[in-house]
N, C-alpha and C positions, 0 to 999 in steps of 0.2 A: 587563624580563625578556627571556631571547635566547628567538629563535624556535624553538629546538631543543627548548625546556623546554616547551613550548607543546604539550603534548600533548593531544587528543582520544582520548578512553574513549568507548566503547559500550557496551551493555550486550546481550546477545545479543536483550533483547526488541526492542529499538529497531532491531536489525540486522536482525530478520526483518520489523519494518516497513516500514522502507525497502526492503527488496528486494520485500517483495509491492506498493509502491506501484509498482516500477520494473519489475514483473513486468505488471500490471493496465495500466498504460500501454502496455507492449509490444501487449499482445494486442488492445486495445481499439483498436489500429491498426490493426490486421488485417484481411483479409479473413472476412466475416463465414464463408464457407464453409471455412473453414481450420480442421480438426480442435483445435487448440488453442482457439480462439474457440467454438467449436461446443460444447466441453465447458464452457468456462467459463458460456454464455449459455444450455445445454438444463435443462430441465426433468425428470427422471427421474421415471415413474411406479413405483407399486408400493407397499408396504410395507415400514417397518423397523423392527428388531426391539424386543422389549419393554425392553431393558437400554438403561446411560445410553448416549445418542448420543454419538458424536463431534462434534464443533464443525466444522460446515463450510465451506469457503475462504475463498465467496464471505462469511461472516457476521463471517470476521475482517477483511476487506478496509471490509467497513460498518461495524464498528466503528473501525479506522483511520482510517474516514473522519471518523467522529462526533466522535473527539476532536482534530479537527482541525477542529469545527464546520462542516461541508461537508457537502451532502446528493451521498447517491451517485447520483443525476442526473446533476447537476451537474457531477460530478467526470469520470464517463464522458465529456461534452461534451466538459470540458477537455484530455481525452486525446487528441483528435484531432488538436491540433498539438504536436507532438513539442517546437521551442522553447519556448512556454508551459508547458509540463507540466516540464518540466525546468527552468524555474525555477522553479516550482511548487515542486516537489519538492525542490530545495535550500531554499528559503526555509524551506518548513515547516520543515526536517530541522535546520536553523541554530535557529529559533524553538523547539521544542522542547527540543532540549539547551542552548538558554541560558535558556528556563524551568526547566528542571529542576538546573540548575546544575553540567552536569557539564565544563566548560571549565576546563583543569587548564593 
């Protein structure tokens, strides 16, 4: 088969995976005091309303993690060295789409 024929499909859900994993690593490098980290790691008090919730970031990031069998500990850890996590994060992203069969 030529290499040209060789195409990779995404599916938009798996695009937003990979970039919040590549998003979550960004920031998890960061300086803790750096308004992006600061939101991603605060705690908001108060109450919210009685209608269905939105799904929030951080809950989709934990479940990206979970199906990747990783606890989000863990994973935070790993984000500290930008090499590691970056194969990380291809490895997964290759293993995924060749479980799911989408390698055309």
């Amino acid at each position: 088969m030529l290499a040209r024929n060789m195409v990779l499909f995404r599916t938009v859900t798996e695009e937003l995976r990979r970039r919040r994993l590549w998003w979550i690593g960004h920031i998890s490098r960061t300086e803790i005091d750096r308004l992006p980290a600061r939101a991603l790691y605060c705690h908001v008090t108060g109450e919210r309303s009685q209608e269905r919730q939105a799904k929030k970031w951080i809950k989709n990031i934990k479940e990206d993690f979970e199906l990747r069998n990783i606890k989000f500990k863990d994973a935070i850890a790993s984000c500290k060295d930008r090499t590691a996590w970056r194969q990380y994060r291809h490895r997964a992203d290759g293993q995924e789409r060749r479980k799911e069969g989408i390698w055309f």
